[in-house]
Residue frames as qw, qx, qy, qz and C-alpha x, y, z in Angstrom:
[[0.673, 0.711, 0.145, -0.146, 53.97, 80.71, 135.13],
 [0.113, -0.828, 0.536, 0.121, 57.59, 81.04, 135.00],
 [0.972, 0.037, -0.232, 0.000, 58.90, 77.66, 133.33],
 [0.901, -0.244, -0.038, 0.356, 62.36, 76.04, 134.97],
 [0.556, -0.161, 0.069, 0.812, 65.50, 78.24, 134.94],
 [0.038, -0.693, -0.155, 0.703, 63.95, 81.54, 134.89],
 [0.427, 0.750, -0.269, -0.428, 64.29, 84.10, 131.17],
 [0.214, -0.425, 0.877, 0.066, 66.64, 81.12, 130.32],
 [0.344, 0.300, 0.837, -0.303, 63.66, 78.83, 130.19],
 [0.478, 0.690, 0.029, -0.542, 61.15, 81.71, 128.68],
 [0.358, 0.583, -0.457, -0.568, 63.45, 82.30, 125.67],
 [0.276, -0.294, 0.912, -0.080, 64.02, 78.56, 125.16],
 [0.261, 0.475, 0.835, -0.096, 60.31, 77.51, 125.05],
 [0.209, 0.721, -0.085, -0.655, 60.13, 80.62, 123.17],
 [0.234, 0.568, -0.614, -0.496, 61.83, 79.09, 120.51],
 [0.179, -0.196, 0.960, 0.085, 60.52, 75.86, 120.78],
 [0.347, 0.583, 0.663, -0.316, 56.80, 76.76, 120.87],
 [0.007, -0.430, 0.200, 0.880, 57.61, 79.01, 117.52],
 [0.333, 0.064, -0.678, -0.652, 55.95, 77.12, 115.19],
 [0.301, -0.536, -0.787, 0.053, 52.93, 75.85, 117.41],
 [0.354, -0.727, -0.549, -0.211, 51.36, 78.53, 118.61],
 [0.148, 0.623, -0.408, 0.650, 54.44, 80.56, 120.60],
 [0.545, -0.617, -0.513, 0.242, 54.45, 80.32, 124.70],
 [0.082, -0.560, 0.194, -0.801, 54.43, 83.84, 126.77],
 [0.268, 0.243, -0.582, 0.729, 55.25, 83.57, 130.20],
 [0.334, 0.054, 0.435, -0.835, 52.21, 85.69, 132.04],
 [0.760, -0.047, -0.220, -0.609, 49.49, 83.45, 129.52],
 [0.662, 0.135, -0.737, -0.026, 50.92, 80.77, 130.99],
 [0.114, -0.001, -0.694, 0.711, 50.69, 81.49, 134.22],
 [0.575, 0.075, -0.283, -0.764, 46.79, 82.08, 133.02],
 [0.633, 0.207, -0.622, -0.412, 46.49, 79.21, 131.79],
 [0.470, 0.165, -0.833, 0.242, 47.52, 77.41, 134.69],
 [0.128, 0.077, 0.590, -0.794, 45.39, 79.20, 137.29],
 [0.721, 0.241, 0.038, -0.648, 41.75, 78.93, 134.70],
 [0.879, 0.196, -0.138, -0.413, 42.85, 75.52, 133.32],
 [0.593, 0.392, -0.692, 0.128, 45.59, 73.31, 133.76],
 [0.102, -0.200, 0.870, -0.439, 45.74, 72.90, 137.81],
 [0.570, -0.268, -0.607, -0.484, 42.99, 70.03, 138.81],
 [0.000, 0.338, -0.545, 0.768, 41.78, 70.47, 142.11],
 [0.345, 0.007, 0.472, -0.811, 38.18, 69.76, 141.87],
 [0.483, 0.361, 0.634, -0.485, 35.11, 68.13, 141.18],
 [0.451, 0.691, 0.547, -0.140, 33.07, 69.96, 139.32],
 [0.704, 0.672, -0.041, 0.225, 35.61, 71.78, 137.10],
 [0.778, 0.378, 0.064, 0.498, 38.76, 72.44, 135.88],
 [0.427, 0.320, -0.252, 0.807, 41.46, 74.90, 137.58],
 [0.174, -0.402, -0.658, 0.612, 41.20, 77.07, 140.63],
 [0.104, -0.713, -0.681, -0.128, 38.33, 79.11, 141.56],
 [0.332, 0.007, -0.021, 0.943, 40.04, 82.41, 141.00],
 [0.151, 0.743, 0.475, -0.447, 38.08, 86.02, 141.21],
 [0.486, 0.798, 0.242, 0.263, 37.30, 88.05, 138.23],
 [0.070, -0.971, 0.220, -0.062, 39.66, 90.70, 139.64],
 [0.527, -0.570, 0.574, 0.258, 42.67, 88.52, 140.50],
 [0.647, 0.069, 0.588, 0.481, 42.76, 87.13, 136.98],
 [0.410, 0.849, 0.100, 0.319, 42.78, 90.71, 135.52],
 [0.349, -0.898, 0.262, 0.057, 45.09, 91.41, 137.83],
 [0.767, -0.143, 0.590, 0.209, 47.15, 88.51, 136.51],
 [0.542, 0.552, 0.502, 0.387, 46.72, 88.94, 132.67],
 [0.460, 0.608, 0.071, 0.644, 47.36, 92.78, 132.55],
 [0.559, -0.755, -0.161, 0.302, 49.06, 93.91, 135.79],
 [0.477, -0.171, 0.160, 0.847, 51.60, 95.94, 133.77],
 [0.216, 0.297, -0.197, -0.909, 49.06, 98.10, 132.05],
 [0.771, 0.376, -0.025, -0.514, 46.08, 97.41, 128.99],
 [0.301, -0.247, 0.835, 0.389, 47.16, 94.42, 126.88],
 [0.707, 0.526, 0.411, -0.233, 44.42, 94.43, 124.23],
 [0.342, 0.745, -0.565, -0.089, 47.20, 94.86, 121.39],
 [0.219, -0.475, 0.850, -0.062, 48.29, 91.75, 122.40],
 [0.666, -0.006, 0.652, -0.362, 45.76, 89.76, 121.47],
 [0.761, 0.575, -0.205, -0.221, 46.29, 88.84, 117.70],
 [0.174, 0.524, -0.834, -0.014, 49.56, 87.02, 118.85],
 [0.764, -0.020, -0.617, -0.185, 49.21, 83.30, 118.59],
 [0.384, -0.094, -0.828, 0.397, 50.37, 82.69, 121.91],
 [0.163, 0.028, 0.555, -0.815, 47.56, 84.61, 123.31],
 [0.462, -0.123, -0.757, -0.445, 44.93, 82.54, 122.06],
 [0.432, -0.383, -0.816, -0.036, 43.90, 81.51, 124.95],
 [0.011, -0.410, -0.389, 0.825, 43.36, 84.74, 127.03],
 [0.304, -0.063, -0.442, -0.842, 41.23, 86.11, 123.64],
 [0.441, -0.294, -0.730, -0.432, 39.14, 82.92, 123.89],
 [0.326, -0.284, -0.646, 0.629, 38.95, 83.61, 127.99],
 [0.005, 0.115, -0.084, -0.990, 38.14, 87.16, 127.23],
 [0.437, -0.220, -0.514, -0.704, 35.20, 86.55, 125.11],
 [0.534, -0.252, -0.804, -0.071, 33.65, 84.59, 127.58],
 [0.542, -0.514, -0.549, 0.374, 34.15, 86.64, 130.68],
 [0.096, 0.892, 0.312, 0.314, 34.94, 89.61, 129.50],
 [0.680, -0.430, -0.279, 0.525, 38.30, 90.86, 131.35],
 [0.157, 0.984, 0.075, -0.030, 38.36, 94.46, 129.87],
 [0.811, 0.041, 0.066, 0.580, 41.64, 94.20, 128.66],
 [0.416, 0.585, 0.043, 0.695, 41.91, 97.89, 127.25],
 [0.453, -0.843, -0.150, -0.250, 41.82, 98.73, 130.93],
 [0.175, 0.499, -0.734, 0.425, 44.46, 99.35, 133.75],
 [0.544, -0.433, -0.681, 0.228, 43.95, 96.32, 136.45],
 [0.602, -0.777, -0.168, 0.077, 43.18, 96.95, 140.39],
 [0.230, -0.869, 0.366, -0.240, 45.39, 99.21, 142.54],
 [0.706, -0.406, 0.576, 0.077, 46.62, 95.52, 144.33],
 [0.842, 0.447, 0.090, 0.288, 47.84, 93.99, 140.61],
 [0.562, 0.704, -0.312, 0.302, 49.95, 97.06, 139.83],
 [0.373, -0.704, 0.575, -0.186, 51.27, 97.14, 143.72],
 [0.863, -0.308, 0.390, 0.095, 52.00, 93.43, 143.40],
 [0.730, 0.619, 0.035, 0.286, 53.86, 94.05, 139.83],
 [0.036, 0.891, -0.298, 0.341, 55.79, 96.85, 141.67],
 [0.744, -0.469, 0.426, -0.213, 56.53, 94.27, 144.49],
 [0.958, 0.072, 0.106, 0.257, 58.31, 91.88, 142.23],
 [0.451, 0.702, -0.226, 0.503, 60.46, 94.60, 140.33],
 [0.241, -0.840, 0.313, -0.371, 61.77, 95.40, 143.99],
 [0.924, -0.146, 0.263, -0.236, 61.93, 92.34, 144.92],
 [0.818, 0.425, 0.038, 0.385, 64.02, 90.86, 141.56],
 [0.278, 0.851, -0.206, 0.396, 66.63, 93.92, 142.20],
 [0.577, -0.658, 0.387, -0.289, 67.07, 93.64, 145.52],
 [0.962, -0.113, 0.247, 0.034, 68.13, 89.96, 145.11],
 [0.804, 0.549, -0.009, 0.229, 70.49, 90.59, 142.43],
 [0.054, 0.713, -0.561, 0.416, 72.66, 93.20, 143.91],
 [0.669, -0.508, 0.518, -0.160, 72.39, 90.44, 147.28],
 [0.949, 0.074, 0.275, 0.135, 73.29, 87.71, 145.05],
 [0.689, 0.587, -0.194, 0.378, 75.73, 89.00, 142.75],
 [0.363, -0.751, 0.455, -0.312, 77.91, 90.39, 146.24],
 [0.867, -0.177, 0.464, -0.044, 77.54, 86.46, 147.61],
 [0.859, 0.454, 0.233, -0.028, 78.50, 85.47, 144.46],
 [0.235, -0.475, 0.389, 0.754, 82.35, 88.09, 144.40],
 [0.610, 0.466, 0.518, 0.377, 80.94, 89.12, 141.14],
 [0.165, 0.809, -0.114, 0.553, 81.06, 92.58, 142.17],
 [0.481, -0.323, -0.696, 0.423, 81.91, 94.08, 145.72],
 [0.150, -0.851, -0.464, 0.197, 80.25, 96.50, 148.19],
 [0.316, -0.706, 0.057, 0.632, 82.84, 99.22, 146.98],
 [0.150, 0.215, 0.723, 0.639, 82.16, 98.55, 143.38],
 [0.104, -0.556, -0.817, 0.110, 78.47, 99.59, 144.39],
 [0.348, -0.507, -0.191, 0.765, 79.62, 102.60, 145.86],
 [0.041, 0.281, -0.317, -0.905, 79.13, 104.95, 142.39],
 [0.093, -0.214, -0.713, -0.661, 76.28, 103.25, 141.12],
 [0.375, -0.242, 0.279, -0.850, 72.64, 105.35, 142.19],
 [0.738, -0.336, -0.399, -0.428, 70.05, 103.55, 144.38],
 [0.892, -0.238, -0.289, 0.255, 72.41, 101.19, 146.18],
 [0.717, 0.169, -0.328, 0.592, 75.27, 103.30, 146.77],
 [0.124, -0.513, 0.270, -0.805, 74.41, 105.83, 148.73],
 [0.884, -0.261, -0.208, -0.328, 72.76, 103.07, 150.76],
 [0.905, -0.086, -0.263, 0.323, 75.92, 101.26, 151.29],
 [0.168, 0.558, -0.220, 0.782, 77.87, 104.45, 152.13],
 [0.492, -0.489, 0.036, -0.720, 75.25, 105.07, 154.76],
 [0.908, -0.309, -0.240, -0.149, 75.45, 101.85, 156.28],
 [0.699, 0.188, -0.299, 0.622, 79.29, 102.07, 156.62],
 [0.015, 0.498, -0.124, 0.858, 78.92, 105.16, 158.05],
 [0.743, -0.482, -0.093, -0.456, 76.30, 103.89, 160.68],
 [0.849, -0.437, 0.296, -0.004, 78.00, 100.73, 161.76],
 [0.504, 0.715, -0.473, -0.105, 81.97, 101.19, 160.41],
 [0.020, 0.471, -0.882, -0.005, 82.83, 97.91, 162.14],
 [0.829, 0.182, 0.464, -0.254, 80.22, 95.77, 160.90],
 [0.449, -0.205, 0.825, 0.274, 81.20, 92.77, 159.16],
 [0.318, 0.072, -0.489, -0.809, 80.52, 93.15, 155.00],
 [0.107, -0.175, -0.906, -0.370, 77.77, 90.48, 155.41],
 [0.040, -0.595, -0.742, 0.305, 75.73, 92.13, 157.48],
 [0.005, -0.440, 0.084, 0.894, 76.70, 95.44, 156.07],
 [0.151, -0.012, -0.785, -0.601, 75.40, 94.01, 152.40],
 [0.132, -0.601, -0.788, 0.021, 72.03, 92.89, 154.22],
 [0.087, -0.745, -0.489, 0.445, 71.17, 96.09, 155.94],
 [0.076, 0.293, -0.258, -0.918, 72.66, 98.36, 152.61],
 [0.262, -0.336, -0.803, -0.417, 69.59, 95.92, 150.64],
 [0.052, -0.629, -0.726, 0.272, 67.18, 96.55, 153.53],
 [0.019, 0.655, 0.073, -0.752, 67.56, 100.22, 153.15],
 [0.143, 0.170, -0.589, -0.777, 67.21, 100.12, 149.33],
 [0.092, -0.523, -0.845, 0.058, 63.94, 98.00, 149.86],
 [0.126, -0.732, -0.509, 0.435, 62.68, 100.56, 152.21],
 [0.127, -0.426, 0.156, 0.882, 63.97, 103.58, 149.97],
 [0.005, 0.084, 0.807, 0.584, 62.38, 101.71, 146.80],
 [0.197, -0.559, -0.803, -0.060, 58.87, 101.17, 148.61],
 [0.014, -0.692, -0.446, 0.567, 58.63, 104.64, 150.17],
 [0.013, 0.317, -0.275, -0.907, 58.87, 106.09, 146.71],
 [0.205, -0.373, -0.881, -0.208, 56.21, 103.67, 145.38],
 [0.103, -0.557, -0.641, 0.519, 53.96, 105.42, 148.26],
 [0.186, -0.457, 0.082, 0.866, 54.92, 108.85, 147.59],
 [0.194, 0.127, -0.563, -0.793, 54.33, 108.73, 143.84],
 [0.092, -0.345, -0.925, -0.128, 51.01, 106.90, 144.15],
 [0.095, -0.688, -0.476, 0.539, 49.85, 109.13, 146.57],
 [0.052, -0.602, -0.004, 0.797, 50.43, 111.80, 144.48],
 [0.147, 0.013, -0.716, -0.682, 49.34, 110.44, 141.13],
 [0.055, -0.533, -0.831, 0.148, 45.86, 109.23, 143.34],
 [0.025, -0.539, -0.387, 0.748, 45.49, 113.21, 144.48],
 [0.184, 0.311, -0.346, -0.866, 46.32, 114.85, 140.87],
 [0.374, -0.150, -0.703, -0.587, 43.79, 112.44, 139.15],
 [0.500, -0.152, 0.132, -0.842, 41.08, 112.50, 141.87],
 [0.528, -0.030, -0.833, -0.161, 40.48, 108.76, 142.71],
 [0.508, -0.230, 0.427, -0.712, 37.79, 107.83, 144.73],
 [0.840, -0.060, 0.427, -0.331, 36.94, 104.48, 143.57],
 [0.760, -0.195, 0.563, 0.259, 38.09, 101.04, 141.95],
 [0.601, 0.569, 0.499, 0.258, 37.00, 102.07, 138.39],
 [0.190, -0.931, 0.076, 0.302, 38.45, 104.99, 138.97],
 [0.566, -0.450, 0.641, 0.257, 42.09, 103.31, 139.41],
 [0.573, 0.287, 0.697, 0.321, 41.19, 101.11, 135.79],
 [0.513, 0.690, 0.422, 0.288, 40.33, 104.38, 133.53],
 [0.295, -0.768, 0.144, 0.550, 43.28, 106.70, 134.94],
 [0.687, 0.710, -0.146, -0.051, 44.93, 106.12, 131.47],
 [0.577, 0.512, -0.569, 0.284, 47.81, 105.44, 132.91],
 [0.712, -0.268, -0.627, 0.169, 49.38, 103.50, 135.91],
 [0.522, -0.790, -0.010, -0.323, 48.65, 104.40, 139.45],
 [0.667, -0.652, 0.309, 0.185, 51.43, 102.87, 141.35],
 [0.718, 0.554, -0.080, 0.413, 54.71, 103.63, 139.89],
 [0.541, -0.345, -0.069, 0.764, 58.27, 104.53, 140.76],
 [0.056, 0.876, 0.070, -0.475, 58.97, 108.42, 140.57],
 [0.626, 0.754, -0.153, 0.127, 61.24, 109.61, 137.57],
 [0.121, -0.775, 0.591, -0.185, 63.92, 110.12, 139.69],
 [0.795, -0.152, 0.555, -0.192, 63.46, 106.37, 141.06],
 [0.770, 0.514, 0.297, -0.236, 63.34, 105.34, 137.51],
 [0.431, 0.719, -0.461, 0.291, 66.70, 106.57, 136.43],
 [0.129, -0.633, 0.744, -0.170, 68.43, 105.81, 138.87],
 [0.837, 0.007, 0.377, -0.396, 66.86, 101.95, 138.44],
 [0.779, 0.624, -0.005, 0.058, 67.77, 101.78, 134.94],
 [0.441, 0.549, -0.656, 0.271, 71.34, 102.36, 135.57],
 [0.628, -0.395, 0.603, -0.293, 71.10, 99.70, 138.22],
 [0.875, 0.192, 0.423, -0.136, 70.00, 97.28, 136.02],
 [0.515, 0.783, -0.343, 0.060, 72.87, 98.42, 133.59],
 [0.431, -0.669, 0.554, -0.244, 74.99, 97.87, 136.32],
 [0.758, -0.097, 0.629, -0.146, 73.78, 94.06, 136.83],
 [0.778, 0.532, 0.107, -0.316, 73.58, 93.56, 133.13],
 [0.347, 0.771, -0.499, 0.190, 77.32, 94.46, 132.60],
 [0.026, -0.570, 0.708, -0.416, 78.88, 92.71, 135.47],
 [0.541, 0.064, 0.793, -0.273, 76.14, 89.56, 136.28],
 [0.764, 0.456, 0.257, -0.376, 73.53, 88.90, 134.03],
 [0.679, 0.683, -0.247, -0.103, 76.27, 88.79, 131.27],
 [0.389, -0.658, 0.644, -0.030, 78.80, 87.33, 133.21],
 [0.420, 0.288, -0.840, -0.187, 81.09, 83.97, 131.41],
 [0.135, -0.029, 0.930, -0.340, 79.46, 81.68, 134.24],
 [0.440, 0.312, 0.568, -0.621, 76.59, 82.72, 134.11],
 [0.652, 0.413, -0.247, -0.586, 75.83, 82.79, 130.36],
 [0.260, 0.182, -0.948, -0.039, 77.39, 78.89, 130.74],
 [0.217, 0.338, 0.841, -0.364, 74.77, 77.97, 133.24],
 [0.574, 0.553, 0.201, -0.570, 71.82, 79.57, 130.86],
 [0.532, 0.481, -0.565, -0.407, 73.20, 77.70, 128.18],
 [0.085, -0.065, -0.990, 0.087, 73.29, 74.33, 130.00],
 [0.390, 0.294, 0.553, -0.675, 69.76, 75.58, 131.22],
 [0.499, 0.559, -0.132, -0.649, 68.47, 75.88, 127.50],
 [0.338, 0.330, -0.837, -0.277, 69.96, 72.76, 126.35],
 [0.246, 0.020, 0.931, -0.270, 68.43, 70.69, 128.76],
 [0.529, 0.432, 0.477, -0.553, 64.91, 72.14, 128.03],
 [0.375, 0.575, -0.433, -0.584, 65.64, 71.79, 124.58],
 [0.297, 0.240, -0.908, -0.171, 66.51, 68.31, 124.29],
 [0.307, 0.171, 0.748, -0.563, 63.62, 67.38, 126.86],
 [0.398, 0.506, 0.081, -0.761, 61.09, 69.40, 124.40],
 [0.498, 0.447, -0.667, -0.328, 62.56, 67.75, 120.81],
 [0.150, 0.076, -0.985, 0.037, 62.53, 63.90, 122.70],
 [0.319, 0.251, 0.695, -0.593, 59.39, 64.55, 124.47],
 [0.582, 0.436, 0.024, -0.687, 57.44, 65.33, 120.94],
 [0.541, 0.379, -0.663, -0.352, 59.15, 62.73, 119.23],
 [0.366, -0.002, -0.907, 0.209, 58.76, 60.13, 121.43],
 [0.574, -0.409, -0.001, -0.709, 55.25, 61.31, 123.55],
 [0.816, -0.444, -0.216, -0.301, 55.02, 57.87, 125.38],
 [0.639, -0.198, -0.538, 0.513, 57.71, 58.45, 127.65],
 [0.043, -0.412, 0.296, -0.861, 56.11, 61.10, 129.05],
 [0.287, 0.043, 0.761, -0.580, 54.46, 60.52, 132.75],
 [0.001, -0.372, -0.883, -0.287, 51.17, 58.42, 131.61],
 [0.066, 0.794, 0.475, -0.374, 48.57, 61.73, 133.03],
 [0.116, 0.755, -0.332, -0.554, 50.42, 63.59, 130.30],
 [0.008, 0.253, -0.705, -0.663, 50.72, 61.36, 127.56],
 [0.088, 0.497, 0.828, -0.245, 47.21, 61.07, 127.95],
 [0.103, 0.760, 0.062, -0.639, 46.82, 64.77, 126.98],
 [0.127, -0.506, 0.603, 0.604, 48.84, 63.84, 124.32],
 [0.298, 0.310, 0.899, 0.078, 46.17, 61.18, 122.30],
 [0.375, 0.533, 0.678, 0.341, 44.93, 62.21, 119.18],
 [0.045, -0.904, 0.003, 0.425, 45.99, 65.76, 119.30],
 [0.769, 0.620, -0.010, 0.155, 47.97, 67.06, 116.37],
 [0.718, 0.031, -0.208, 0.663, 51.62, 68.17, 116.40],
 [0.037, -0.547, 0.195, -0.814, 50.86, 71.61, 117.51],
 [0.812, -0.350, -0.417, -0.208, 48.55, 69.75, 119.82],
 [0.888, -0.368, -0.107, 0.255, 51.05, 67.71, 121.45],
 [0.444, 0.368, -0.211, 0.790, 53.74, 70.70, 121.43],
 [0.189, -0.668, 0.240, -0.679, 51.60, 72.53, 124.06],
 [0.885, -0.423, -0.167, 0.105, 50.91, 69.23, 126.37],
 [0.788, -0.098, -0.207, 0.572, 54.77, 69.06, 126.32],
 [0.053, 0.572, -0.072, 0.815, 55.29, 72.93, 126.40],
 [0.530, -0.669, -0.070, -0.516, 53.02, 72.60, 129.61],
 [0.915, -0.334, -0.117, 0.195, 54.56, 69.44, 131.29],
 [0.785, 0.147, -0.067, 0.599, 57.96, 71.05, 130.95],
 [0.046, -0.590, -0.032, -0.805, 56.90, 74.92, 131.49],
 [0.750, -0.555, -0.182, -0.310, 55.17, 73.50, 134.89],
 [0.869, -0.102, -0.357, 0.327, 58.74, 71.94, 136.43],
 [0.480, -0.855, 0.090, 0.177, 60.75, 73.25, 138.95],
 [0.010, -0.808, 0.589, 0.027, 64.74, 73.70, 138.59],
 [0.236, -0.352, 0.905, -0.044, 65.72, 70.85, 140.13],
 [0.709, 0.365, 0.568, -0.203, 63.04, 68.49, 138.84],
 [0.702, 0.691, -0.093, -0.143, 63.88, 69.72, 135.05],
 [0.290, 0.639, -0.712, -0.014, 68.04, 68.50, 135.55],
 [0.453, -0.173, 0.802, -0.349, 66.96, 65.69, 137.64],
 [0.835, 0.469, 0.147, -0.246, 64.36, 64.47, 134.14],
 [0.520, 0.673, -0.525, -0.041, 67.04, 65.58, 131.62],
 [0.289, -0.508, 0.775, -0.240, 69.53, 63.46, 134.23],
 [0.669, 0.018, 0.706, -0.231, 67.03, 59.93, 133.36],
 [0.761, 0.561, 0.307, -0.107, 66.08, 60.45, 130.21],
 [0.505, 0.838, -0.204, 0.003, 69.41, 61.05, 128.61],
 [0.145, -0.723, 0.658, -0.151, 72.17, 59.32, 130.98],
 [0.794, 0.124, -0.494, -0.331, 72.64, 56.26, 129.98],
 [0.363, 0.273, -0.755, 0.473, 73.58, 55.12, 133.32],
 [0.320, 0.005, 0.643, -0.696, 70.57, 55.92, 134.89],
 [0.421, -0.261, -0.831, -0.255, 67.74, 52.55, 133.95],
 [0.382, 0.224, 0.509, -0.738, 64.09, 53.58, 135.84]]
C-alpha cells in the first residue's frame, strides 16, 4: 500500500489526490488486496479472510472516526457490506504484526544511517535503546570490527525491543483477563504494546534519527527529487491519460476527472522505486523514443 519512495511518495499523492477524493496509505493498501489485484475468475482481488482485512484496516487501534474522510470512502462502502467492526481493536496477530514493523523500521534506520557515516557507533553511545546495546557489544567483543559490532548492537536492540513486546502483553493479557479472540477486540485498549519505559526511550530514538537522518541536506534532496518525479508523472498522466499503459487507460474511459485521478493515483501508488524513475526517465527525457 505504500506508493514509490516511501512518506515521500504518501505526502506527494497526498497532495495530488487533494481535490479528488485524498489517498491514505493503509486504504490503499485495502483497496488493493479487496479490489485492484486481478487474479481470478470469478472476481475481483484476493480472497482475503474477514480477520486479515480487519487486521489490515485498523491494526493500530478502532478507526471508526475515520470514516467521514473522503479518502476513506471506500473502506465505509466495504464496511457496510461486510461489516468490519471498525469501533473495535483488531486480532492479537494485526497488533503483533503493527508492532513488528515499528521494530523493524527502527532497527533499519539506526543500521542504515551508521552505513550511511551519518552518525557513528559512538554518537549512539548517549542515546537510550541503542546505546547501552552498543556499549555492551564493545564490551563483549572489544576487537570486533565496527561492522559487525553495528550488526550484533541492532540484533540486541531487536531482541531487547521484542522481549518487552512479550512482557507487556503478557501482562496487559493477565490484568484484563483474556481468554478469547473477542476478548482481545473489546479490551478498550491495545493488547500488544511497548512498556512505558520502552516508549520513552523510543521516542527519543526517533528524535535522534529525525535530527541527524530523516532531516539530513541529502536526504531531504533525494525526497524532493522523489516528489517531483511523482508529481510530474501524476499532472502528465491526467492530462494526457492515453499514454498511460493501455490496461490502465482503459480504467480511465468515461470516468470523470476525479475518476481518472484515482486510476492514475493507483497506477502510480502501485510502482516500485525503481520502476517510478525508470517511467519518469521515458516519459520526460527527451532522449529516450519507446
Amino acid at each position: 500500500g505504500h506508493p514509490p519512495f516511501g512518506h515521500a511518495g504518501e505526502d506527494e499523492l497526498q497532495v495530488q489526490m487533494k481535490g479528488f477524493g485524498g489517498f491514505d496509505h493503509t486504504v490503499q493498501t485495502f483497496r488493493m488486496v479487496t479490489k485492484l489485484e486481478r487474479r481470478y475468475p470469478r472476481f475481483d482481488a484476493l480472497n482475503l479472510t474477514w480477520e486479515t482485512l480487519e487486521g489490515i484496516i485498523k491494526h493500530n487501534g478502532p478507526v471508526v472516526d475515520k470514516l467521514e474522510k473522503p479518502s476513506w470512502r471506500a473502506i465505509a462502502d466495504f464496511d457496510a457490506q461486510y461489516g468490519l467492526r471498525l469501533d473495535t481493536w483488531a486480532s492479537a496477530e494485526a497488533q503483533v504484526a503493527a508492532l513488528a514493523d515499528d521494530i523493524a523500521y527502527n532497527n533499519h534506520d539506526v543500521d542504515d544511517g551508521v552505513q550511511a557515516g551519518l552518525f557513528g557507533l559512538d554518537e549512539l553511545l548517549a542515546i537510550p535503546l541503542i546505546g547501552p546495546h552498543v556499549a555492551a557489544a564493545r564490551a563483549a567483543y572489544p576487537d570486533c570490527e565496527p561492522g559487525i559490532l553495528r550488526l550484533e548492537a541492532v540484533r540486541r536492540m531487536i531482541g531487547a525491543m521484542v522481549g518487552d513486546v512479550l512482557a507487556e502483553t503478557r501482562r496487559r493479557a493477565e490484568d484484563g483477563k483474556l481468554s478469547s479472540p473477542e476478548d482481545v477486540r473489546m479490551l478498550g485498549h491495545a493488547l500488544v504494546a511497548f512498556s512505558r519505559d520502552m516508549a520513552e526511550d523510543l521516542s527519543a530514538l526517533r528524535l535522534f534519527l529525525m535530527e541527524r537522518m530523516y532531516r539530513y541536506w541529502k536526504v531531504n534532496r533525494t525526497r524532493s527529487q522523489a516528489r517531483r518525479i511523482l508529481a510530474e508523472m501524476f499532472q502528465l498522466f491526467l492530462a494526457e491519460p492515453d499514454v498511460l499503459p493501455t490496461e490502465w487507460y482503459a480504467r480511465v474511459e468515461g470516468r470523470d476527472e476525479a475518476g481518472r485521478a484515482r486510476v492514475v493515483c493507483d497506477y502510480i501508488a502501485g510502482m516500485t522505486d525503481r520502476y517510478a524513475i525508470e517511467e519518469h526517465r521515458k516519459l520526460f527525457h527527451l532522449d529516450v523514443l519507446n
